[in-house]
C-alpha distance (Angstrom), angle and dihedral (degrees) to the residues before:
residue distance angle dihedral
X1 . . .
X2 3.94 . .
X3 3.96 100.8 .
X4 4.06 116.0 -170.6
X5 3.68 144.7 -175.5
X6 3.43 107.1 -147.1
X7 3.96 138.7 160.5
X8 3.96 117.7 -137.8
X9 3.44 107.1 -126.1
X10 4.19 92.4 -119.1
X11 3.70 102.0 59.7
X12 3.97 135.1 38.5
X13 3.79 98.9 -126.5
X14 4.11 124.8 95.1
X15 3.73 126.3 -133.6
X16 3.39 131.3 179.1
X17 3.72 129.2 -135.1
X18 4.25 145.9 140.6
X19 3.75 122.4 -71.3
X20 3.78 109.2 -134.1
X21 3.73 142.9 -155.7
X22 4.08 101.6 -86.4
X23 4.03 94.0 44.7
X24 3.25 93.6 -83.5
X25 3.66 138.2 136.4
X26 3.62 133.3 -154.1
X27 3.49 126.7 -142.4
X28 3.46 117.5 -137.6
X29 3.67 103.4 -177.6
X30 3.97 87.5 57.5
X31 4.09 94.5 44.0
X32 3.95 94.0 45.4
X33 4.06 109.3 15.4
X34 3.50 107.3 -148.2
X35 3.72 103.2 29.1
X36 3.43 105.7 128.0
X37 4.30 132.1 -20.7
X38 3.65 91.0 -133.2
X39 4.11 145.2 -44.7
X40 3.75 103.3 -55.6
X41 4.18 78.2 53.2
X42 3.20 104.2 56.0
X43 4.06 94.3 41.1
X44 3.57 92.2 51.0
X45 3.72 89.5 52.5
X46 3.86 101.6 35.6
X47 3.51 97.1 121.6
X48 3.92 93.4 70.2
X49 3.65 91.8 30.1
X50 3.86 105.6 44.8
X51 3.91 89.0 87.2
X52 3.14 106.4 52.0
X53 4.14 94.9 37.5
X54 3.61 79.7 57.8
X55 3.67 99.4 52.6
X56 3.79 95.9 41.7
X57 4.21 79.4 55.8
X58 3.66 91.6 51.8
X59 3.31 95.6 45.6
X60 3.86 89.6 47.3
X61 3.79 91.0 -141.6
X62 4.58 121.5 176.8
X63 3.21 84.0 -0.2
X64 4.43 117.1 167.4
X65 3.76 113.9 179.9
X66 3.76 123.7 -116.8
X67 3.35 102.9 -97.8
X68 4.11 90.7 70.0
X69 3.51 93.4 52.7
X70 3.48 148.1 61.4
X71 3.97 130.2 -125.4
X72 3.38 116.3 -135.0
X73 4.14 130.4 -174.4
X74 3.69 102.1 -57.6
X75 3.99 83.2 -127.1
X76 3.96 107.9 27.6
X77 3.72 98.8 -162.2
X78 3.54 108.1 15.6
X79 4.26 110.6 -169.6
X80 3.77 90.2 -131.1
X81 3.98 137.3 17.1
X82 3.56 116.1 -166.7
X83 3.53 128.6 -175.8
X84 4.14 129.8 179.6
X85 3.44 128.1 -145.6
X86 3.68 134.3 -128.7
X87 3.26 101.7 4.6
X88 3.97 109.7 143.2
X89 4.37 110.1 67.9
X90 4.27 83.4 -137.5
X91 3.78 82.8 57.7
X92 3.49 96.2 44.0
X93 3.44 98.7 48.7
X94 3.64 85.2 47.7
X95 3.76 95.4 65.2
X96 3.78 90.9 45.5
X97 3.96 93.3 -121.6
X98 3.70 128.9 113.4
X99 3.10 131.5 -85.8
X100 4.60 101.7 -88.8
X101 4.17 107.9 -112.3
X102 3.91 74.2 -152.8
X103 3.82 150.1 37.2
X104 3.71 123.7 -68.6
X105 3.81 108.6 -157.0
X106 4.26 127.7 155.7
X107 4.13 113.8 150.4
X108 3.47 136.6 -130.6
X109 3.42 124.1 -116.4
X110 3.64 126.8 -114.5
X111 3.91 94.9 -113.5
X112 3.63 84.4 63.4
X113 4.06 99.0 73.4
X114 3.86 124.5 104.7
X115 3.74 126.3 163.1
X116 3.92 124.8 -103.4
X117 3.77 96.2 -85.2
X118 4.04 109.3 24.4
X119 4.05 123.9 110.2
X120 3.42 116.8 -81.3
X121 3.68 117.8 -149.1
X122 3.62 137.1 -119.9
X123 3.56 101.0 -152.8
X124 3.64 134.5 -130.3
X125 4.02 92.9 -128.3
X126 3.92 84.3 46.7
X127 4.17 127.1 125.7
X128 3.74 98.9 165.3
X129 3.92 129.3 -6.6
X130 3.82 117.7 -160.7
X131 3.62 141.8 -162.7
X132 4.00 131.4 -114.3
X133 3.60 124.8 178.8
X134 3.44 118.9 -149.1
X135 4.15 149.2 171.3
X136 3.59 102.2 -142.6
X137 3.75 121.5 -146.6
X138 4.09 118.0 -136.7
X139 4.06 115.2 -148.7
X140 3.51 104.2 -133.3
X141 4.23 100.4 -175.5
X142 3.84 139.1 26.3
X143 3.56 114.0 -93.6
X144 3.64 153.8 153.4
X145 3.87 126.3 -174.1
X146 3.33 99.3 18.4
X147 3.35 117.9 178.6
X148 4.16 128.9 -134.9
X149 3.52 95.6 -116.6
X150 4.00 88.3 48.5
X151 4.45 91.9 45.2
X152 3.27 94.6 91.2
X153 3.87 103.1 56.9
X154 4.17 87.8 51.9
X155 3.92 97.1 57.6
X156 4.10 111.8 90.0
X157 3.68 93.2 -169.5
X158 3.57 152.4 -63.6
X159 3.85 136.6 -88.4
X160 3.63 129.5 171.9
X161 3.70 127.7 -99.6
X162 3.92 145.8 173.5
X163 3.79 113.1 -139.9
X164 3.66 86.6 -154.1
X165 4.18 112.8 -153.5
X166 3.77 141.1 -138.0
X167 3.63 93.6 -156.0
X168 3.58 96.6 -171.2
X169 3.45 98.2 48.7
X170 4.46 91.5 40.9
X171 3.69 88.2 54.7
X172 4.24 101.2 37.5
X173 3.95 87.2 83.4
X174 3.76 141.9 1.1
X175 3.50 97.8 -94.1
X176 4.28 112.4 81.8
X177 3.62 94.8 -168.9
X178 3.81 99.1 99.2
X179 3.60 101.0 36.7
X180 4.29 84.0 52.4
X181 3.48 99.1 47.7
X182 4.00 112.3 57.2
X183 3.85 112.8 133.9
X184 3.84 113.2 -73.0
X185 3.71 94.7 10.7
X186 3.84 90.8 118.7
X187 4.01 106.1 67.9
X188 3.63 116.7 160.6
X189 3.46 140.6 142.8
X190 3.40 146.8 54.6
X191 3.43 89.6 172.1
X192 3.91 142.7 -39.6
X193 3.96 107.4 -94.7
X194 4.14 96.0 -157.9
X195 3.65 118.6 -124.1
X196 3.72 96.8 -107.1
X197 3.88 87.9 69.6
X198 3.83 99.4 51.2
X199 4.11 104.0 71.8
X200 4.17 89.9 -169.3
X201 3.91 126.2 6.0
X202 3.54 82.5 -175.4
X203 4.09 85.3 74.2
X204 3.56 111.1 46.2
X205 3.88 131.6 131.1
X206 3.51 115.3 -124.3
X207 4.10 129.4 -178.8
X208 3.49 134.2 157.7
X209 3.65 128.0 -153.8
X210 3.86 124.7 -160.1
X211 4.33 103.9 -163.4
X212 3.86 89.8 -11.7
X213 4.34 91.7 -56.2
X214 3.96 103.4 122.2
X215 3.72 100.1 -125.1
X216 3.43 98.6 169.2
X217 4.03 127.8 44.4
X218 3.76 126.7 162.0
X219 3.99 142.6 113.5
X220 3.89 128.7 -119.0
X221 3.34 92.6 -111.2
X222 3.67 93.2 77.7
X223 3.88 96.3 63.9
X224 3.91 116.5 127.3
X225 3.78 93.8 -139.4
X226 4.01 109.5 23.3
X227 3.90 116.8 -139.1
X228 3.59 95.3 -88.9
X229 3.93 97.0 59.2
X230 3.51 86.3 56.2
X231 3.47 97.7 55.9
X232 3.83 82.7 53.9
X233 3.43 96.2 47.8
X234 4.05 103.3 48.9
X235 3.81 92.2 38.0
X236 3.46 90.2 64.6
X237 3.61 87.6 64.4
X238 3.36 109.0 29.7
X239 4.27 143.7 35.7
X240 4.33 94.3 -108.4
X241 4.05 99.9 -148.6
X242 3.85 128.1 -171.2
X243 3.77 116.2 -79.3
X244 4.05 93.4 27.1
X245 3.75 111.1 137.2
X246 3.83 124.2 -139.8
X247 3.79 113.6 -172.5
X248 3.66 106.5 -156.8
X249 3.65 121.4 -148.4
X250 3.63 131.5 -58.8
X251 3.96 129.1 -128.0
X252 3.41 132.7 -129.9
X253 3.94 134.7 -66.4
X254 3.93 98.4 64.5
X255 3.92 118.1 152.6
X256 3.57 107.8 -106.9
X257 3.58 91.8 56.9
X258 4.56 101.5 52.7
X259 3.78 115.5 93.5
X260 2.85 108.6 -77.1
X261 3.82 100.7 10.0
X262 3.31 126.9 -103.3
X263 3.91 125.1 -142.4
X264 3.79 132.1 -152.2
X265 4.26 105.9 -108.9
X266 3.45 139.1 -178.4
X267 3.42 117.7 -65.1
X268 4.11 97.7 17.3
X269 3.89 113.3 129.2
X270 3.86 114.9 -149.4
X271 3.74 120.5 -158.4
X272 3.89 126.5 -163.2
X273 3.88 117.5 -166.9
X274 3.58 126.7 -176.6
X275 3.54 117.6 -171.4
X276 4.05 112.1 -110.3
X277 4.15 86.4 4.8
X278 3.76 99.5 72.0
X279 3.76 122.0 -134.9
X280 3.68 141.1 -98.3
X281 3.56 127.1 -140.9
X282 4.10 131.4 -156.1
X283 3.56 135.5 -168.7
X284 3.74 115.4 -147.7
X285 3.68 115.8 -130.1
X286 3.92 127.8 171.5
X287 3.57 122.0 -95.7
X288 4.14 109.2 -94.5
């Protein structure tokens, strides 16, 4: 399934529901009142509710198509983002550094999210903003410890994302955190594609395209430390809970690194595709 916040372009208030064959979404709150308050809701209960969300997409019930509504962050306010670093060999080499012997992880805060398709901002504090395409991983249960072997079973699904960089302000001290998390610098959507559709993340397509110029072209299969080692990893350290994003690794081709390098401006649109996941696409706009 395809499962979506979205807000209908007629009324303030979000919903969340399954996008459909025919561009169409359905709207669960409408066809079953009471379903589920919002994303992190309906993942944590899934296992009751996977039936009937199903059904109510078969039967293609209050449905509105796409073009009447807007898609928001498949997960609005996520408790955690995580991202890793340096986790493609093109990337690596890239940078010039070698290859980590272990995990790279900071997080983005939760100022930093923006749905697949909103503005993105070039802020005013900003010296050069950058581009990372990513497939982003959805926790699906609560866990800590969990095994390899047992990864796969606590990922909900995947969406696509751009962990979106203030390279001056990653690099000025040892610490990414600030120079990750600027407003908007979190898009990702359109939608969450549940695990059950995806046969291997490990094989995916992904590009990204800044103004229509593919920037960005490499497969899954070339990450460092696959999806499940990082479910390993960061549940060593922390309680995973349903809804928490991990954005996992981007390829090479980013900005900073072309000769010379090339900054995100005004008025460039970047576009992330991930084969079988979609793709999201964000103008950049200055900061108000």
């Amino acid at each position: 399934m395809r499962l979506a916040t979205f807000q209908p372009l007629d009324q303030d208030a979000s919903e969340i529901g399954a996008v459909i064959e025919g561009d169409r979404i359905v709207r669960f709150n409408r066809a079953r009142p009471g379903m589920a308050q919002d994303m992190i809701d309906l993942i944590t209960r899934w296992a009751d509710l996977e039936g009937e969300a199903r059904r109510l997409a078969s039967a293609a019930a209050e449905t509105l198509p796409r073009d009447r509504v807007r898609l928001l962050a498949p997960v609005p306010r996520p408790e955690k983002i995580m991202a890793i670093g340096l986790n493609y060999a093109d990337h690596i080499a890239e940078t010039g550094q070698e290859t980590p012997k272990s995990q790279i992880w900071f997080s983005k805060q939760l100022n930093a999210v923006a749905g697949p398709f909103d503005p993105v901002q070039i802020p005013k504090a900003s010296a050069f903003v950058d581009y990372e395409g990513e497939m982003i991983a959805v926790v699906g249960v609560r866990g800590r410890h969990i095994s390899r072997d047992a990864a796969p079973a606590a990922i909900f699904g995947w969406c696509v994302g751009n962990d979106v960089s203030e390279r001056a302000w990653q690099n000025r001290s040892s610490q990414w955190v600030l120079g990750k998390s600027f407003d908007t610098h979190a898009p990702f959507g359109p939608w969450i594609t549940t695990a059950d559709e995806i046969a291997d993340p490990h094989a995916l397509n992904l590009r990204t395209l800044v103004n229509g110029e593919i920037r960005q072209n490499s497969n899954t299969r070339h990450l460092v430390f696959d999806v499940w080692a990082q479910i390993a990893e960061l549940s060593q350290a922390m309680t995973l809970e349903p809804g928490d994003i991990i954005y996992t690794g981007t390829p090479g081709g980013v900005g900073v690194a072309m000769r010379p390098p090339v900054a995100l401006r005004a008025g460039d649109r970047v576009r992330v595709e991930v084969d079988g996941l979609g793709y999201i696409e964000n103008g950049f706009e200055p900061e108000a």
